[in-house]
C-alpha positions as CSV (number, residue, x, y, z in Angstrom):
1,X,119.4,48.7,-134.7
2,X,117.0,48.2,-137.8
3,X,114.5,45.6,-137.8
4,X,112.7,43.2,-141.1
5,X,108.7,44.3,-140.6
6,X,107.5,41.6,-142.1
7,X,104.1,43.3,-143.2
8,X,103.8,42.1,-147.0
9,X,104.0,38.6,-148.7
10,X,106.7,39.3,-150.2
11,X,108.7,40.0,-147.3
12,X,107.4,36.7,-146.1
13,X,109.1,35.0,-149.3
14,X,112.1,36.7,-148.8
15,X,112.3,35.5,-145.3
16,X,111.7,32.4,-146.4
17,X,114.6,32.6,-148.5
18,X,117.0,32.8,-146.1
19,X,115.9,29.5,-144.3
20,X,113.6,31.8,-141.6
21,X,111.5,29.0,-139.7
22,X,111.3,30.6,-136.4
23,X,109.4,34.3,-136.4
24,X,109.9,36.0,-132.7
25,X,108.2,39.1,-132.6
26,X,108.3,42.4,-130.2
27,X,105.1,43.3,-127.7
28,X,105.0,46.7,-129.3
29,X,104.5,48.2,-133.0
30,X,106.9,49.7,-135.1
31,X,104.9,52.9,-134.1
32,X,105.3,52.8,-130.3
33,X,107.9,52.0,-127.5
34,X,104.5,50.9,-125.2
35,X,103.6,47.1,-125.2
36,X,100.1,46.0,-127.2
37,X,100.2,43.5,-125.2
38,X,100.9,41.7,-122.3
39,X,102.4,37.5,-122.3
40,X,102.7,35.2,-120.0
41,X,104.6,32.5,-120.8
42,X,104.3,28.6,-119.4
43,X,107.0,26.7,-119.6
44,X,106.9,23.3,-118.0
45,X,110.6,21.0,-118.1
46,X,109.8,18.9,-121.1
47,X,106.3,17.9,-122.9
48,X,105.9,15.6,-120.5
49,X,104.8,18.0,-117.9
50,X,102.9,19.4,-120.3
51,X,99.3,18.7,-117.7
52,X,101.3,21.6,-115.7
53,X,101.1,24.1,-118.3
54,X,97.6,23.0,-118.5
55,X,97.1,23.5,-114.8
56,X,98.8,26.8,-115.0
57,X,96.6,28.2,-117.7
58,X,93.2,27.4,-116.4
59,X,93.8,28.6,-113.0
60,X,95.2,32.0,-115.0
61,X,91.8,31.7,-116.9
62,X,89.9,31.7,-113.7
63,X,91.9,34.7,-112.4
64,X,91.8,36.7,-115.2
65,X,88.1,36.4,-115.7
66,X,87.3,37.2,-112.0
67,X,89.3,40.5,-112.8
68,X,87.5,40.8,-115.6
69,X,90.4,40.4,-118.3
70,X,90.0,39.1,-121.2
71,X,92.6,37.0,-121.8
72,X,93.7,34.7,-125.0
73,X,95.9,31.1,-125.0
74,X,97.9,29.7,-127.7
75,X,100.7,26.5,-127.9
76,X,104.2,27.7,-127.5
77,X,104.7,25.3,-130.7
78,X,107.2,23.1,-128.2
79,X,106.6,22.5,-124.6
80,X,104.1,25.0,-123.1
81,X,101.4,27.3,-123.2
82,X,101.8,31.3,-123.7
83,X,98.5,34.0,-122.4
84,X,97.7,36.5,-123.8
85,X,96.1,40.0,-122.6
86,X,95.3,42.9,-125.0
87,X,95.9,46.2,-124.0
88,X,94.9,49.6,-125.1
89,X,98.7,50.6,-125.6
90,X,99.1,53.6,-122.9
91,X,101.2,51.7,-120.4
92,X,105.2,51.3,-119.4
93,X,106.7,48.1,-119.6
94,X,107.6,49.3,-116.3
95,X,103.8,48.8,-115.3
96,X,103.1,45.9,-116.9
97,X,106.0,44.5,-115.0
98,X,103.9,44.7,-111.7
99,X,101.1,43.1,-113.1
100,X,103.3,40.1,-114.4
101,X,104.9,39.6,-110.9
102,X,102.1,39.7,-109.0
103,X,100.5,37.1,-110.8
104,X,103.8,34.9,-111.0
105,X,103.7,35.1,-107.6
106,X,100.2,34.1,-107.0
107,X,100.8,31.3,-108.8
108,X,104.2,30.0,-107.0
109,X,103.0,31.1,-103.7
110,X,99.7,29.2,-104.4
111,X,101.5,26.3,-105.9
112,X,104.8,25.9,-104.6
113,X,105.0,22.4,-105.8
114,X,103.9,22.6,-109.5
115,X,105.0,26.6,-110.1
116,X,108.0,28.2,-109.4
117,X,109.8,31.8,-110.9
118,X,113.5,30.3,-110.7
119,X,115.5,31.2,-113.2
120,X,117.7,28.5,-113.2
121,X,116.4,25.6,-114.2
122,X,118.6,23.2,-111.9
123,X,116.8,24.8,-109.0
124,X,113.4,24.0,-110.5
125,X,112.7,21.1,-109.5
126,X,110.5,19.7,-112.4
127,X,108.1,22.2,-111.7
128,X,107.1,24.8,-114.4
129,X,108.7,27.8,-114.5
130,X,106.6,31.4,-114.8
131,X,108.3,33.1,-117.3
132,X,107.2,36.8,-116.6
133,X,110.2,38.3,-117.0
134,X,110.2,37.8,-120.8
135,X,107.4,40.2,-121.3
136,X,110.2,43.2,-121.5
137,X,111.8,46.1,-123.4
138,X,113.9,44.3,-126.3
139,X,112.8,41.0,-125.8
140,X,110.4,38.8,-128.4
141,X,107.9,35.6,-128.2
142,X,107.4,32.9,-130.8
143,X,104.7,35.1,-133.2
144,X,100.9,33.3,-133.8
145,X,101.2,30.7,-135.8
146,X,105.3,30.5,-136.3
147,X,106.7,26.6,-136.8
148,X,109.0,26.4,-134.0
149,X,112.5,24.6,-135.9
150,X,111.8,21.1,-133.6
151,X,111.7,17.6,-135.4
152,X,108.2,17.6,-135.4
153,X,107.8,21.3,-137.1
154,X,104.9,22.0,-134.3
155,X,103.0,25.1,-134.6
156,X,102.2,27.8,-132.3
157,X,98.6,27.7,-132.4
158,X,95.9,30.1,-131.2
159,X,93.1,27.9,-129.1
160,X,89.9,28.4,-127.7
161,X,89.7,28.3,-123.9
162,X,87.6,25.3,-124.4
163,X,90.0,23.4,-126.1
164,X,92.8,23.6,-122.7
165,X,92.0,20.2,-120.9
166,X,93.8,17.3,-120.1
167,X,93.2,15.9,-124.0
168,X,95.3,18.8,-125.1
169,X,99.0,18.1,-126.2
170,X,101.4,20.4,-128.4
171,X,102.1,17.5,-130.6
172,X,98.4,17.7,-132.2
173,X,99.6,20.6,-134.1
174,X,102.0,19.9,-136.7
175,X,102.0,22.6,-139.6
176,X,99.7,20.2,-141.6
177,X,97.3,20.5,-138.6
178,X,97.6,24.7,-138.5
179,X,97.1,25.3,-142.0
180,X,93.8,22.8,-141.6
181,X,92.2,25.2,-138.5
182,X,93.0,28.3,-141.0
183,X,91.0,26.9,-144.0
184,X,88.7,25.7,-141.6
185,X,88.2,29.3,-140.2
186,X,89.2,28.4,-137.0
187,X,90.7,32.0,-135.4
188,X,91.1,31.7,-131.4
189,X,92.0,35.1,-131.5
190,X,90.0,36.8,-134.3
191,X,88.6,39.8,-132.1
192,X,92.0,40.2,-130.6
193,X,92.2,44.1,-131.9
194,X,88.5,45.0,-130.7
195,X,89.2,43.3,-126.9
196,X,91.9,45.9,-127.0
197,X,89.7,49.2,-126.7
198,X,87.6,47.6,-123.6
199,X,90.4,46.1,-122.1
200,X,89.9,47.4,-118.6
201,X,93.5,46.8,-117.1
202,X,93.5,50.2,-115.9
203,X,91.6,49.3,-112.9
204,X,93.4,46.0,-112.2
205,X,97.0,47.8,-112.2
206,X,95.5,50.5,-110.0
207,X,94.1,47.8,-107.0
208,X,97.7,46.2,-107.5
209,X,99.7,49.6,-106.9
210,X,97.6,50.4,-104.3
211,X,98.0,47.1,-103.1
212,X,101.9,47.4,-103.2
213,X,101.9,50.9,-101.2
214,X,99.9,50.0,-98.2
């Protein structure tokens, strides 16, 4: 199957063209079959559980930085939040997938009443499902700064960790809203590529495999 690589302006136009709003993009490059990256994405019932996406992330933020991860946090441009952690491209989907278990699982177990892994959303509950099983071979997330096609045209918007409290709110980030951070130099994740090379995920997937076999 061929893919568009949007990579030029003009590929952006002609996208454009054909009434493209909504841009999902791969975890890998054109280059590799490895993920760049690794996404975790928060997905509470409607915007007005939105607080739980909230909970979700900071207690991920704690996490992460006790591991020593340096992790990243945009809007999902509709209802939720989405994490992001850079990697230094040499691992498996396969092992990534252990890493994005275990920590859905730390959250539901911690959390039972606000986190759950549940696929199906009758079962949920109201409580926010842990998508980790969309980080996968073949499968996409709304791109940095897409429009998501909702009434409101929201954004999905790179943030600063400091901006994820209980003011926060996906609404506040219409397209007129995006394009103001941009000109304003606002970049959440603008040493995204440098994390990258000192990512040290290595470690953390080895105390988790090693956790698994014993």
């Amino acid at each position: 199957m061929d893919y568009i690589v949007c990579s030029k302006l003009a590929t952006m136009f002609w996208l454009g063209n054909q009434g493209a709003v909504e841009f999902h993009i791969p975890f890998q490059t054109i280059n590799n079959k490895q993920p760049s990256e690794i996404v975790i994405d928060l997905d509470p019932p409607s915007q007005k559980e939105f607080h739980l996406a909230i909970q979700a992330a900071l207690v991920l933020k704690e996490v992460f930085d006790n591991l020593k991860l340096y992790s990243y946090v945009k809007t999902s441009g509709n209802k939720g939040l989405q994490i992001y952690l850079p990697l230094n491209e040499t691992y498996s989907y396969a092992e990534t997938r252990i890493f994005t278990s275990f920590i859905a699982n730390f959250l539901e177990t911690k959390y039972p009443k606000s986190f759950t892994t549940e696929r199906l959303k009758k079962n949920r509950n109201n409580r926010l499902y842990i998508d980790f099983l969309q980080h996968g071979e073949g499968k996409t997330i709304i791109a940095p700064y897409s429009l998501r096609g909702n009434e409101d045209a929201l954004m999905a918007t790179p943030l600063h960790w400091s901006e994820v409290s209980d003011q926060l709110h996906p609404t506040q980030f219409p397209l007129e809203e995006g394009i103001k951070r941009v000109t304003d130099g606002i970049f959440p994740f603008h040493d995204f590529f440098t994390v990258k090379k000192k990512q040290p995920f290595k470690v953390v997937l080895d105390t988790i495999k090693e956790a698994y076999s014993t």
